[in-house]
C-alpha positions in Angstrom: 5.1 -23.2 1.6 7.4 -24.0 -1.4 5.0 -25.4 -4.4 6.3 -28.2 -6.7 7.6 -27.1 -10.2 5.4 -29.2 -12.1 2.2 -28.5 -9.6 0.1 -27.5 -11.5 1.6 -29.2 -15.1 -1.2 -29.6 -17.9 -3.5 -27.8 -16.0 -5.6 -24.6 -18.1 -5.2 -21.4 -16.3 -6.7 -18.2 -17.6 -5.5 -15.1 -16.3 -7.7 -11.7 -17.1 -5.8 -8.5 -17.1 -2.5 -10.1 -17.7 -0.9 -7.2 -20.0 1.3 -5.9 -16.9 1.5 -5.5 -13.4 0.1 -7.6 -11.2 -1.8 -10.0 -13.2 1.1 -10.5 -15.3 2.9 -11.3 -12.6 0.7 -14.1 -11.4 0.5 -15.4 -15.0 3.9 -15.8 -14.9 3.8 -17.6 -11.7 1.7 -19.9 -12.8 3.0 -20.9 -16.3 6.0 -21.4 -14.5 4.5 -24.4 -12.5 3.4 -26.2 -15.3 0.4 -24.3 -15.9 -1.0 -23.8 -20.2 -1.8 -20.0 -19.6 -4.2 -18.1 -21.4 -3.7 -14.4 -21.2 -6.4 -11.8 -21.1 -6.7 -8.1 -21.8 -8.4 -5.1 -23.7 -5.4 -4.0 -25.9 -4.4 -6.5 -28.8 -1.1 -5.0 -29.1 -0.4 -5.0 -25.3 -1.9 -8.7 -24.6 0.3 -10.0 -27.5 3.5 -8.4 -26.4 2.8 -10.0 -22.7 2.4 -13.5 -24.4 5.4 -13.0 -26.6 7.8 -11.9 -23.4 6.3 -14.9 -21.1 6.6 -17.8 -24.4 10.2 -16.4 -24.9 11.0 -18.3 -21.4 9.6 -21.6 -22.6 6.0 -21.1 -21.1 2.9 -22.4 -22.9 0.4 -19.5 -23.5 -2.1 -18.2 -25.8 -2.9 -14.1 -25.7 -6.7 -13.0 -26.0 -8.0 -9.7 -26.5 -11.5 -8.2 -24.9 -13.2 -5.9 -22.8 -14.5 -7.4 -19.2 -17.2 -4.8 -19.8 -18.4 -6.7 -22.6 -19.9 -9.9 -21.6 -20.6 -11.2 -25.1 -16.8 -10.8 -25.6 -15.6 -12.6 -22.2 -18.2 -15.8 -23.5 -16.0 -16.2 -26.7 -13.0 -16.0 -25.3 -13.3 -18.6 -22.7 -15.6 -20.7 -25.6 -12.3 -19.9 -27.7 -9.8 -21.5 -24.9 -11.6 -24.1 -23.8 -11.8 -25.5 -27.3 -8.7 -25.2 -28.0 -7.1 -25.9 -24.5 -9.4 -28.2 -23.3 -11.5 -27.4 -20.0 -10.6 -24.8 -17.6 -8.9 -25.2 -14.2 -7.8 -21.9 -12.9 -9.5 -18.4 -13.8 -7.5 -15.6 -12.3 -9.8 -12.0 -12.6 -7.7 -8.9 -12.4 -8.4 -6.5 -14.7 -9.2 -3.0 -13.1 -9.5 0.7 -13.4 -8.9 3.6 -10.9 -8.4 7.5 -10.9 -8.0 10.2 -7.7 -11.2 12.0 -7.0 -13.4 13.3 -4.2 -17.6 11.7 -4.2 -18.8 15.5 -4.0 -17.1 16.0 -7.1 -17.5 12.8 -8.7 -20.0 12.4 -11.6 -22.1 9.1 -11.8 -21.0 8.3 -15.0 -17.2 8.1 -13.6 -18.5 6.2 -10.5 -20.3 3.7 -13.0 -17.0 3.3 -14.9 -15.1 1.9 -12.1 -18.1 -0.5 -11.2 -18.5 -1.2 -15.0 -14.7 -2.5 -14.7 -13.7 -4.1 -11.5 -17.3 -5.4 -10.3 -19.5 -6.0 -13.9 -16.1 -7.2 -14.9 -15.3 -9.7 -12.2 -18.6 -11.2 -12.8 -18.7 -11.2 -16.4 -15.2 -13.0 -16.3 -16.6 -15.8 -13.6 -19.8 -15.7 -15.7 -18.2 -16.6 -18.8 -15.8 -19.3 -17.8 -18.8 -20.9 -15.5 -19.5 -23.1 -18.3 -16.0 -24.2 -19.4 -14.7 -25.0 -16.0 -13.2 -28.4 -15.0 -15.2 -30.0 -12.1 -14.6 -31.1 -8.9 -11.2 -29.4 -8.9 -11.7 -25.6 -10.6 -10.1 -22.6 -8.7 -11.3 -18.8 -9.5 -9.5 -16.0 -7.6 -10.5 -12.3 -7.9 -8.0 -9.8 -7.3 -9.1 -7.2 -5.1 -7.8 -4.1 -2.5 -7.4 -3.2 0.7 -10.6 -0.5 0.0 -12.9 -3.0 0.1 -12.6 -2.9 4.0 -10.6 0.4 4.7 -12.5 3.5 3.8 -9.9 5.7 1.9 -10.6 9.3 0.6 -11.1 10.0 -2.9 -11.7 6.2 -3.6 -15.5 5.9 -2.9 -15.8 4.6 -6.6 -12.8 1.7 -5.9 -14.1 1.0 -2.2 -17.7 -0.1 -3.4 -16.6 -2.0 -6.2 -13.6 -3.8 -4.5 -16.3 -4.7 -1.3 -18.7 -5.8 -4.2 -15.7 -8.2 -5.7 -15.3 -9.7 -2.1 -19.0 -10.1 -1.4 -19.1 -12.2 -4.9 -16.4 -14.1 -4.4 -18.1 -15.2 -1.3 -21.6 -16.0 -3.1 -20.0 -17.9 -5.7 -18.0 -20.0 -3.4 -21.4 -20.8 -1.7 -23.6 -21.7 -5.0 -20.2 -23.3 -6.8 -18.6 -25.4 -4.0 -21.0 -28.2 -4.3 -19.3 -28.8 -7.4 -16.4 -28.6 -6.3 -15.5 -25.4 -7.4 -13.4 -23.4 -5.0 -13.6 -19.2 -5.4 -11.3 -17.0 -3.4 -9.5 -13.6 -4.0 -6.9 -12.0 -2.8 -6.0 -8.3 -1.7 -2.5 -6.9 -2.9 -1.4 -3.8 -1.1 1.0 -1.6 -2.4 3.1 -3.4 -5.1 6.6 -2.1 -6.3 6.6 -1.4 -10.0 3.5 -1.0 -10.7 0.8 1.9 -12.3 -1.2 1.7 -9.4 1.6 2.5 -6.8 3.0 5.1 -9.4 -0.2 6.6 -9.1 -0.3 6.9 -5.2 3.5 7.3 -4.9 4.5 10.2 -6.7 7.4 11.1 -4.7 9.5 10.7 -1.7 7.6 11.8 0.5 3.9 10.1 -0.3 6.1 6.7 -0.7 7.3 7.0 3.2 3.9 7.4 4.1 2.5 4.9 2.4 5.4 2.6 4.1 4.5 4.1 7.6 0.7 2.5 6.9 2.1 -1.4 6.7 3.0 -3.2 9.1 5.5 -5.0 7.4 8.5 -2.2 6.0 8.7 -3.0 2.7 6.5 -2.7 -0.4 5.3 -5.9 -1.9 6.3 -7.5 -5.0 4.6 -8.9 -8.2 6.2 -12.5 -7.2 4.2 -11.9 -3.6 0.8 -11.9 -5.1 1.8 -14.8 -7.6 2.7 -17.1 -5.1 -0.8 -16.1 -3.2 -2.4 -17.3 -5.6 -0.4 -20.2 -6.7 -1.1 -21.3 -3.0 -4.5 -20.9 -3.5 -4.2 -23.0 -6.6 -2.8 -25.5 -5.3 -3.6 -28.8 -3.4 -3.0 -27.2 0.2 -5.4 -24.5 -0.6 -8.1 -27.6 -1.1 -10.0 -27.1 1.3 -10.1 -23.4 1.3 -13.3 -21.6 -0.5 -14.7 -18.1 0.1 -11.7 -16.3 1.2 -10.0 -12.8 0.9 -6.0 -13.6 1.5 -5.2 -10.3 2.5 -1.2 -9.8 1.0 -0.8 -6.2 1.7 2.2 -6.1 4.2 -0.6 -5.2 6.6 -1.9 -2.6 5.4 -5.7 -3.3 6.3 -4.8 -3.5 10.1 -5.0 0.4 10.2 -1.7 1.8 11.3 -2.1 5.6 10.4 1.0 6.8 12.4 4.3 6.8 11.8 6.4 4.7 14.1 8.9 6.2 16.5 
């Protein structure tokens, strides 16, 4: 479905983990609807230089540095934006960690790290702008991964935390929606241009595998994700709460074989 230009016009999005990637793809999206974006990430230097290259197309935005791990920190930023943008209508939560390594070799304080991030974080992000939100009317979106449902080796850490982000999302949708605040995430698969596809495809090789799992031949794109959510954003998503949108080229249906 093709969104209106001005869709989401005057409306407050904040979008955590926007530095690169992904999440600075769907910031992007989203500013380019209409949306006033606040951008969020740990590196001042990184956050800033997002914001600069997104306001040098003409889009409204504001850059925020913090750590999701710090719950204190995520409180004053989205104090910070609502008082200065007004109240919040759209939280995006992206921000994520990852690394290669097997659970019998796997110390608990490297486990803990990746929950710290992607689940503590997730939470402390929808925690924080709880208070600020915009009611009836509010979307939140957690980005996940396909590990939340496919068990993958060396990614014990990720799987538990991604299944923890979808199992929140689905609590929050319950205990929010009554006032009228919609929660759903979405699950990118593997995303051209991106540090977490650099890490899994390091050559030739590992990329045509990584192709053979998805049903769809292609890898995805940052403006894929960005219009997922943007639909979820939007006024055809309305009735849509306590969802995963799986946007992974098919990656969760299972196919480990090469076609012939």
């Amino acid at each position: 479905m093709s969104l209106d230009p001005n869709s989401l016009s005057g409306r407050v999005a904040v979008v955590v983990g926007a530095s690169s990637g992904i999440n600075l793809g769907i910031a992007h999206k989203l500013g380019s609807l209409g949306a006033r974006l606040a951008i969020v990430s740990r590196t001042p230097e990184r956050i800033e230089a997002a914001a600069a290259g997104l306001a040098a197309e003409g889009l409204d935005v504001t850059a925020h540095s913090g750590d999701v791990r710090d719950a204190a920190a995520m409180q004053a930023i989205m104090a910070e934006i609502a008082a200065t943008k007004g109240p919040i209508d759209i939280v995006s939560s992206g921000a994520a960690g990852n690394f290669f390594v097997s659970a019998a070799k796997m110390s608990p304080n490297a486990f803990k790290t990746i929950i710290d991030i992607d689940l503590i974080g997730t939470f402390n992000v929808m925690s924080a702008a709880y208070p600020h939100l915009r009611r009836p009317g509010a979307v939140l979106i957690n980005i996940t991964a396909p590990q939340a449902q496919r068990a993958t080796p060396k990614q014990a850490h990720a799987c538990a935390a991604k299944a923890g982000i979808e199992m929140l999302t689905r609590c929050l949708a319950l205990e929010w929606g009554p006032e009228g605040i919609r929660v759903n995430a979405v699950s990118p698969g593997p995303i051209a241009d991106t540090e977490g596809l650099a890490r899994l495809a390091t050559d030739e090789a590992l990329a045509g595998k990584i192709l053979d799992a998805l049903a769809l031949p292609r890898f995805g794109t940052r403006a894929d994700i960005g219009n997922a959510v943007a639909w979820l954003c939007s006024e055809g998503a309305s009735f849509v709460t306590g969802t995963t949108i799986d946007c992974d080229g098919g990656m969760r249906l299972g196919n480990l074989y090469a076609p012939d």
